[in-house]
Structures are given as structure tokens and as C-alpha cells.
C-alpha positions as CSV (number, residue, x, y, z in Angstrom):
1,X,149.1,36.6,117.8
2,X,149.0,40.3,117.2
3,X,145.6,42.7,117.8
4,X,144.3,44.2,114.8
5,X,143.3,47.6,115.5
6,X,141.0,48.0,112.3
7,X,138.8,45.1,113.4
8,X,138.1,46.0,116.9
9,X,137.3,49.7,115.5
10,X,135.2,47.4,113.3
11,X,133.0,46.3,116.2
12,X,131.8,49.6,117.6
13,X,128.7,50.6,117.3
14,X,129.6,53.5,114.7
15,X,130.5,51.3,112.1
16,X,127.8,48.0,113.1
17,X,125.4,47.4,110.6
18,X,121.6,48.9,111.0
19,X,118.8,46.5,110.3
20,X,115.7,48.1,109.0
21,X,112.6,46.0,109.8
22,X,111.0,45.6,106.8
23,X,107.2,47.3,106.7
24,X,106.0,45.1,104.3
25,X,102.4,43.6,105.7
26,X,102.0,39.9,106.0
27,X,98.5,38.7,104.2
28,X,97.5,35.3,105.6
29,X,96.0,33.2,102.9
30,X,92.8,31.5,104.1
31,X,93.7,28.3,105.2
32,X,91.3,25.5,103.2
33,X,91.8,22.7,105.3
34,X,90.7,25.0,108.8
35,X,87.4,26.0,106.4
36,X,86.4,22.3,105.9
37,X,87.2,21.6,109.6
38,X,84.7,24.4,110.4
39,X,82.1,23.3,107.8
40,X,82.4,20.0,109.5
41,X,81.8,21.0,113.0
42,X,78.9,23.1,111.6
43,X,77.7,19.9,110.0
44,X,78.3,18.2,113.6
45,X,76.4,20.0,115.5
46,X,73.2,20.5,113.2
47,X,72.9,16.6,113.8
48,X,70.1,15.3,115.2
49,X,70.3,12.9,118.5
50,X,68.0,10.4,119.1
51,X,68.4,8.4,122.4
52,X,69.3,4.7,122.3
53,X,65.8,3.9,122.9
54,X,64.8,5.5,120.0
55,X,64.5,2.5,117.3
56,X,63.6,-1.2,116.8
57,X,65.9,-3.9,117.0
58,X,69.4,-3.4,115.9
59,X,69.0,0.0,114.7
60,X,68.7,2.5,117.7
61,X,69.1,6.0,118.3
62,X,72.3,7.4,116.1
63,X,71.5,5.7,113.4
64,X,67.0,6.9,113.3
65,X,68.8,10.4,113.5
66,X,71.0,9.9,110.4
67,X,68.2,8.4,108.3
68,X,66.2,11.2,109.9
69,X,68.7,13.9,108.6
70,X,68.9,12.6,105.1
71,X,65.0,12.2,104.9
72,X,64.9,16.2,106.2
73,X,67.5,16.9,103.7
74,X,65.2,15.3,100.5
């Protein structure tokens, strides 16, 4: 196999290619699903928590605090 000459002058770094970064900015859409898992956690921790012995019967203390939220809300 013979050396070509005109490629290894190829390879120097006089005739290797430059690679501009490009400035062009990046804008980040807002993400819609991270917004609803933020207006849930917001939801989550407006809750109000009852303990178990709050209640009669079947119906204790997470459950009082649900109605109690929707009666708030009304």
C-alpha cells in the first residue's frame, strides 16, 4: 500500500475543519405535565387531616377531611 501525501497534509491542523458553536439561545417551553404535578402537590398539601379517631363507624379520619374540604369548598 503506498502513503498518500495529500491526505496526511489533509490531517493537520491548518487545513481541519473549525466548528463554530452556534449562539443561538435555547428557550425551554413550559413543560404542562410538570405544572399539573405542581398544581397537584399544591392541592396535596392544602388537605385537611383528620386523625383516625375522627369519625363514626366506617367512616374515620381521611375520609371527614375530604367531605370537610368539599363542604369548605361550597
Amino acid at each position: 500500500m503506498k502513503k498518500n501525501p495529500v491526505a496526511k497534509d489533509l490531517r493537520t491542523s491548518k487545513y481541519k475543519q473549525r466548528v463554530v458553536q452556534s449562539k443561538k439561545t435555547y428557550n425551554r417551553k413550559a413543560d404542562p405535565f410538570k405544572a399539573l404535578v405542581i398544581a397537584i402537590n399544591e392541592k396535596e398539601k392544602n388537605k385537611t387531616e383528620y386523625p383516625d379517631s375522627m369519625g363514626k363507624g366506617v367512616v374515620k379520619g381521611n375520609d371527614v377531611a375530604a367531605i370537610r374540604d368539599i363542604l369548605n369548598k361550597k
